[in-house]
C-alpha positions as semicolon CSV with decimal commas, in nm:
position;residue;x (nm);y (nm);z (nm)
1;X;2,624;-0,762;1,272
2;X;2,513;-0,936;0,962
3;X;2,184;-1,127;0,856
4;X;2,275;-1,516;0,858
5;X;1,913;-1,612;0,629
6;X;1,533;-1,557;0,693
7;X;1,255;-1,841;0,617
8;X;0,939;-1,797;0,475
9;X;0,732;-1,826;0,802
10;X;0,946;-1,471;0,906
11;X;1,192;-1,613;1,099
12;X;1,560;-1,407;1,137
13;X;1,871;-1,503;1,220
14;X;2,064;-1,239;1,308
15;X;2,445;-1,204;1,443
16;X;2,450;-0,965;1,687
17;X;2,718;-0,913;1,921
18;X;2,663;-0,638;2,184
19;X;2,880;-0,574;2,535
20;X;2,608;-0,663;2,805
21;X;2,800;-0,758;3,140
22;X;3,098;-0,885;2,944
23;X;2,857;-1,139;2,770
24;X;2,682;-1,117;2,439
25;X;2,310;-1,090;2,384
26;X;2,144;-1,428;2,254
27;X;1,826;-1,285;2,083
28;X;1,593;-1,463;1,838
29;X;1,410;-1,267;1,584
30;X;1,100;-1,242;1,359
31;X;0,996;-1,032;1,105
32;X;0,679;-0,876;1,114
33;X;0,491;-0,730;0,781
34;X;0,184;-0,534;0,716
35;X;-0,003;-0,797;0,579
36;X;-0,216;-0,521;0,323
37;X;-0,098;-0,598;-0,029
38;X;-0,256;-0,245;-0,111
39;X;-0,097;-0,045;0,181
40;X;0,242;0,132;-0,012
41;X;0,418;0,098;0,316
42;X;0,785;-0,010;0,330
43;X;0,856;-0,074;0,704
44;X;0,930;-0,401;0,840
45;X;0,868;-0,431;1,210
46;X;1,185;-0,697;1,338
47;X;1,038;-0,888;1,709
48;X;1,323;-0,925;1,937
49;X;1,296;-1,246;2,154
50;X;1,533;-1,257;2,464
51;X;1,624;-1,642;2,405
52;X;1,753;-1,678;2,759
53;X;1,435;-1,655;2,918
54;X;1,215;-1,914;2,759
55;X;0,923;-1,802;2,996
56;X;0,917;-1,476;2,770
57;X;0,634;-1,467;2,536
58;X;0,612;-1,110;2,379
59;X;0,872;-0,981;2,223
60;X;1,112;-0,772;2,447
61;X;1,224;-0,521;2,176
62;X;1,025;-0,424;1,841
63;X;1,265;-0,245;1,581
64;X;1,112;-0,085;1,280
65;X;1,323;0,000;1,008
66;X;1,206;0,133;0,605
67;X;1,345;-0,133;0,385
68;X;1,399;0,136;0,102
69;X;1,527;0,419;0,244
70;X;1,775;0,194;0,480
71;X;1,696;0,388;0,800
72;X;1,540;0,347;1,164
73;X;1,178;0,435;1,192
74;X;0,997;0,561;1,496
75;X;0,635;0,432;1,475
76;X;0,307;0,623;1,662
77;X;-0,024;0,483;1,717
78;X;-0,157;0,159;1,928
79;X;0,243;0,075;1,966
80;X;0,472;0,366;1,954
81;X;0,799;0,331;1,925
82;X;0,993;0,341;2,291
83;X;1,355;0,567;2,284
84;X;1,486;0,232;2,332
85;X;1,350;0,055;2,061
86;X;1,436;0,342;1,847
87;X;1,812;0,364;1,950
88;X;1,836;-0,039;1,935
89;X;1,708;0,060;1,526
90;X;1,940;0,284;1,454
91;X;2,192;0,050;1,574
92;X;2,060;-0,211;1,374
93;X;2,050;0,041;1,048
94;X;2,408;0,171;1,079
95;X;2,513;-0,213;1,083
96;X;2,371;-0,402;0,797
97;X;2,559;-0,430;0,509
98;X;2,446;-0,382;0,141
99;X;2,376;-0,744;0,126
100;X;2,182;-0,772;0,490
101;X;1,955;-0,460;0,319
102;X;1,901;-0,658;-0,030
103;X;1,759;-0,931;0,191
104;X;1,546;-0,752;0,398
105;X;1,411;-0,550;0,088
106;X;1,354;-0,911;-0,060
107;X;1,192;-1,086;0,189
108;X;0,952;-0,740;0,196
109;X;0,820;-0,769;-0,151
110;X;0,845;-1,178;-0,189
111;X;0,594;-1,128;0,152
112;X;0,365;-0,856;-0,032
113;X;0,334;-1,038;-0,367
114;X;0,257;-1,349;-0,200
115;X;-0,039;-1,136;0,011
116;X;-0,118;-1,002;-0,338
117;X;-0,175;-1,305;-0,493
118;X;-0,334;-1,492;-0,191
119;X;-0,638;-1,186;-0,051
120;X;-0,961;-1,241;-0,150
121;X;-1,115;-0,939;-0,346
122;X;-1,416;-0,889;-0,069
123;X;-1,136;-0,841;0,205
124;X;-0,902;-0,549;0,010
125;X;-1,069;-0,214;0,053
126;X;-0,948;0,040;-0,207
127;X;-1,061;0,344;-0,337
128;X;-1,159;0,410;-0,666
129;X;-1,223;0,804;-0,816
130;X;-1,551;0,657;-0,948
131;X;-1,692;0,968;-1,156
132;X;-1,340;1,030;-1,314
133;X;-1,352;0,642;-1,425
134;X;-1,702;0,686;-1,551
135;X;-1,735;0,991;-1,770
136;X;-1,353;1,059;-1,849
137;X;-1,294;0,719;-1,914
138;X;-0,999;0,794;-1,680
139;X;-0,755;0,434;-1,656
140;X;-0,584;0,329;-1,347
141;X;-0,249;0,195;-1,311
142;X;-0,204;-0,178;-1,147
143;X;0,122;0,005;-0,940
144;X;-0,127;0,261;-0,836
145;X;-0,322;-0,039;-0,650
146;X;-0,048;-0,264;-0,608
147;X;0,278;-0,089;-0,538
148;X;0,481;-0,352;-0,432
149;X;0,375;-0,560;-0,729
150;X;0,591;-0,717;-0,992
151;X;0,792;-0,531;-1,201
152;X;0,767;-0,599;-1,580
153;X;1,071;-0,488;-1,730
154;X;1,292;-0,609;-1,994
155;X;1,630;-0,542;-2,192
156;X;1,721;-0,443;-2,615
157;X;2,009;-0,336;-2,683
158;X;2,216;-0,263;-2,363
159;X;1,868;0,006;-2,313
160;X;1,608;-0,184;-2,032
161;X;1,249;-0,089;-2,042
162;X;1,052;-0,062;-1,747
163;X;0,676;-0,095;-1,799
164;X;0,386;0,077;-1,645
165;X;0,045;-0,128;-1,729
166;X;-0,297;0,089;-1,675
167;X;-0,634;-0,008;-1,749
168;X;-1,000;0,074;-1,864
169;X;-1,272;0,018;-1,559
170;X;-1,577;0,186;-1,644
171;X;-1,859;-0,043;-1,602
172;X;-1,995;0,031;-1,959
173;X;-1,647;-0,096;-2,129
174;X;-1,565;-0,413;-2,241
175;X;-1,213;-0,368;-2,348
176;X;-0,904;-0,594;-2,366
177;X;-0,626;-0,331;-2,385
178;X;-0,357;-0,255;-2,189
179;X;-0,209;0,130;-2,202
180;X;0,159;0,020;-2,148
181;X;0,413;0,333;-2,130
182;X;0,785;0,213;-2,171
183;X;1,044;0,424;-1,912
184;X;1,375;0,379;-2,100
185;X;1,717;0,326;-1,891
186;X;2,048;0,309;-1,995
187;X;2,347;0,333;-1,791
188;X;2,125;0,409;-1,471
189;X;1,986;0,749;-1,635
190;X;1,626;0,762;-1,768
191;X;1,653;0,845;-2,163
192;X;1,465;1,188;-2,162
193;X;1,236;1,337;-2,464
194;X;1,094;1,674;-2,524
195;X;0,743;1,462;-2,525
196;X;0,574;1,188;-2,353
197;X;0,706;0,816;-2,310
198;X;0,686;0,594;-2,535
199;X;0,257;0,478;-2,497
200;X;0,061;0,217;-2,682
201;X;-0,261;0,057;-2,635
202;X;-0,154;-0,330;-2,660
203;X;-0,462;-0,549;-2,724
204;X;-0,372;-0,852;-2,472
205;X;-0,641;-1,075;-2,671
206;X;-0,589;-0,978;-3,031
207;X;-0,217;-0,923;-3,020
208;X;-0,270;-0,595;-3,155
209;X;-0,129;-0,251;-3,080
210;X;-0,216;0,085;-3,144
211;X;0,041;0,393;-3,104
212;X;-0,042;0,644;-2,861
213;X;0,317;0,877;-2,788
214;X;0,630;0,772;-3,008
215;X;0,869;0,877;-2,753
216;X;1,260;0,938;-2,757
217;X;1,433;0,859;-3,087
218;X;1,703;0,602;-3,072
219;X;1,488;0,333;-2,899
220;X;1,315;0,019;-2,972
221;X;1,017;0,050;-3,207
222;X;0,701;-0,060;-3,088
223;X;0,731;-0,403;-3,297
224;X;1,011;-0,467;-3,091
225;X;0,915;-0,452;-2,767
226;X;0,562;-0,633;-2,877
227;X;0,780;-0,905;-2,974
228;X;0,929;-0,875;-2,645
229;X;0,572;-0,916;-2,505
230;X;0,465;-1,202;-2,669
231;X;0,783;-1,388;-2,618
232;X;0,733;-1,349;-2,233
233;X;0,385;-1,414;-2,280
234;X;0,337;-1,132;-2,077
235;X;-0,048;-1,093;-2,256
236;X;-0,150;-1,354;-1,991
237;X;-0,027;-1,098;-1,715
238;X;-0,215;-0,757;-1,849
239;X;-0,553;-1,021;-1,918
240;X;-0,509;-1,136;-1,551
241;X;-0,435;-0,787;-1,378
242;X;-0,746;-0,602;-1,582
243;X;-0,937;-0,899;-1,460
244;X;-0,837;-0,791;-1,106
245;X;-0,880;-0,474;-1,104
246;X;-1,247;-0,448;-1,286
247;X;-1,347;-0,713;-0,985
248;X;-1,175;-0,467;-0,730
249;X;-1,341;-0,163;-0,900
250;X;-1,677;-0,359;-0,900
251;X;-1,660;-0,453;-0,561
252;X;-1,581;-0,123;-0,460
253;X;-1,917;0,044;-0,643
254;X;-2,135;-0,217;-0,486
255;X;-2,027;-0,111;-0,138
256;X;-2,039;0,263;-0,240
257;X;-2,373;0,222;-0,327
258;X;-2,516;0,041;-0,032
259;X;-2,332;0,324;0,131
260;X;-2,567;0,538;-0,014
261;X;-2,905;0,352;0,006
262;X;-2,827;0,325;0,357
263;X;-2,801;0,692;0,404
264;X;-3,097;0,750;0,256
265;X;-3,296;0,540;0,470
266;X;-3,215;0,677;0,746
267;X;-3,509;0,877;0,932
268;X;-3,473;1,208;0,957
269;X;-3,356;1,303;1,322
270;X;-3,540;1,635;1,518
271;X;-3,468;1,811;1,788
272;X;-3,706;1,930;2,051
273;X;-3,716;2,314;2,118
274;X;-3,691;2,420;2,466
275;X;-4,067;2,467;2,500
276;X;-4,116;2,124;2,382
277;X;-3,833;2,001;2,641
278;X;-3,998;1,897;2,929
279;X;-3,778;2,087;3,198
280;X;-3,689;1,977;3,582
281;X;-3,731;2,207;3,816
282;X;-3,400;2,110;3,966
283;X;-3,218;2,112;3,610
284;X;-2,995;2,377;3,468
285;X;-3,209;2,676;3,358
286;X;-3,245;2,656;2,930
287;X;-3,116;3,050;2,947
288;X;-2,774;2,931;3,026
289;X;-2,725;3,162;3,362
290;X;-2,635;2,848;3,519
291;X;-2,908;2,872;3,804
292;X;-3,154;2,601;3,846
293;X;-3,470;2,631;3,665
294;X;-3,705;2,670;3,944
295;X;-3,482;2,962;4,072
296;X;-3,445;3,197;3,773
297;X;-3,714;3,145;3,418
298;X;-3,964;2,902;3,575
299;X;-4,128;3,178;3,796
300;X;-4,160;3,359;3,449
301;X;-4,355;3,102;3,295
């Protein structure tokens, strides 16, 4: 079995040969996606079409499968995943090559960026930890928000650099920086040091930077990998993703606060007592003895 190409509108074609009555299953697929930019999932859901019966609408198998961890998934909720769906996955899993996974992992994120870059703000809900933001001035990661976003990485001297942006939200700041934190790799093994990662505060609008943790020895200096920066013009990206994420963290007080107001308009509700509870004579008796009123407390009254 092997993945022949996928289209943008999540169409698969898939080679498939199974034994089924001495003939081989024709079967069109889809893929399906959760659509959530901010949802850190990594299953794809693949629709299974039985192409011989064109009167078939829905899809007659649905195999989920983690992108990442290269494995068969079985799904609970509205549509759980049947023992047959899940065996057809596993099937699936143990077949694809190295290649068939790349694409699959591709198509995954190239779908999730795109939803990144296409949801309105008003339509992503996310959740902020508002008092830490507030009074500890605590800054939040884009990856934290966004985890299937973009990668910024790049490569000096045979060492590559992958980058982890945060930002400054608290509605009384005005900043342009960008706390950027430098992971370095060489030959497939993080570079460890006794402290923290390499950390700066890089001004996206002056140009500026300011050094926060020095990091290993026997890596680029900071000039470097500003230079680095500025020749990818990456400053556009860290102005743009703050941008984002102060109108995400905006949105998300607004609501929080109508949240609020609207709780505290909201009438107090009582509860009668049982004298104020007008009883039936016929209803259970308020004593709990499971007799009918008029048969046990009324004649007490």
């Amino acid at each position: 079995m092997s993945i022949i190409n996928y289209t943008e509108d999540k169409t698969l074609t898939i080679k498939y040969s199974v034994k089924d009555d001495d003939a081989n299953k024709n079967w069109h697929a889809e893929i399906d996606v959760c659509p959530h930019p901010t949802c850190a999932c990594q299953e794809i859901t693949i629709l299974i079409y039985d192409t011989k019966k064109e009167e078939a609408k829905l899809p007659k198998h649905y195999l989920s499968l983690d992108v990442f961890e290269k494995k068969a998934v079985k799904l609970e909720g509205k549509r759980p995943t049947s023992k047959e769906d899940f065996k057809l996955s596993k099937s699936f899993a143990n077949n694809f090559s190295e290649k068939d996974w790349r694409q699959l992992q591709q198509f995954f994120l190239d779908y999730k960026r795109m939803m990144e870059e296409s949801t309105p703000i008003d339509q992503l809900d996310v959740f902020f930890p508002e008092k830490r933001i507030e009074k500890e001035s605590l800054m939040i990661r884009y990856s934290d928000i966004f985890p299937h976003a973009e990668k910024i990485w790049f490569e000096i001297n045979d060492i590559i650099y992958l980058v982890e942006d945060q930002y400054c939200l608290a509605s009384t700041c005005s900043c342009t920086h960008s706390a950027l934190t430098f992971i370095a790799i060489k030959n497939k093994k993080k570079i460890k040091s006794r402290g923290e990662p390499l950390t700066f505060l890089f001004d996206y609008k002056k140009k500026s930077y300011e050094i926060l943790d020095k990091g290993p020895k026997n890596i680029a200096t900071p000039r470097e990998l500003v230079n680095e920066i500025l020749q990818k013009n990456l400053g556009k990206l860290f102005k743009n993703r703050h941008k984002k994420l102060r109108s995400l963290y905006r949105n998300f007080r607004k609501k929080h606060q109508q949240s609020v107001k609207q709780s505290s308009n909201k009438p107090l509700i009582t509860t009668e007592t049982n004298e104020q509870k007008k009883i039936g004579r016929n209803d259970p008796c308020p004593c709990g003895s499971g007799k009918k009123y008029k048969k046990c407390c009324l004649s007490k009254q």
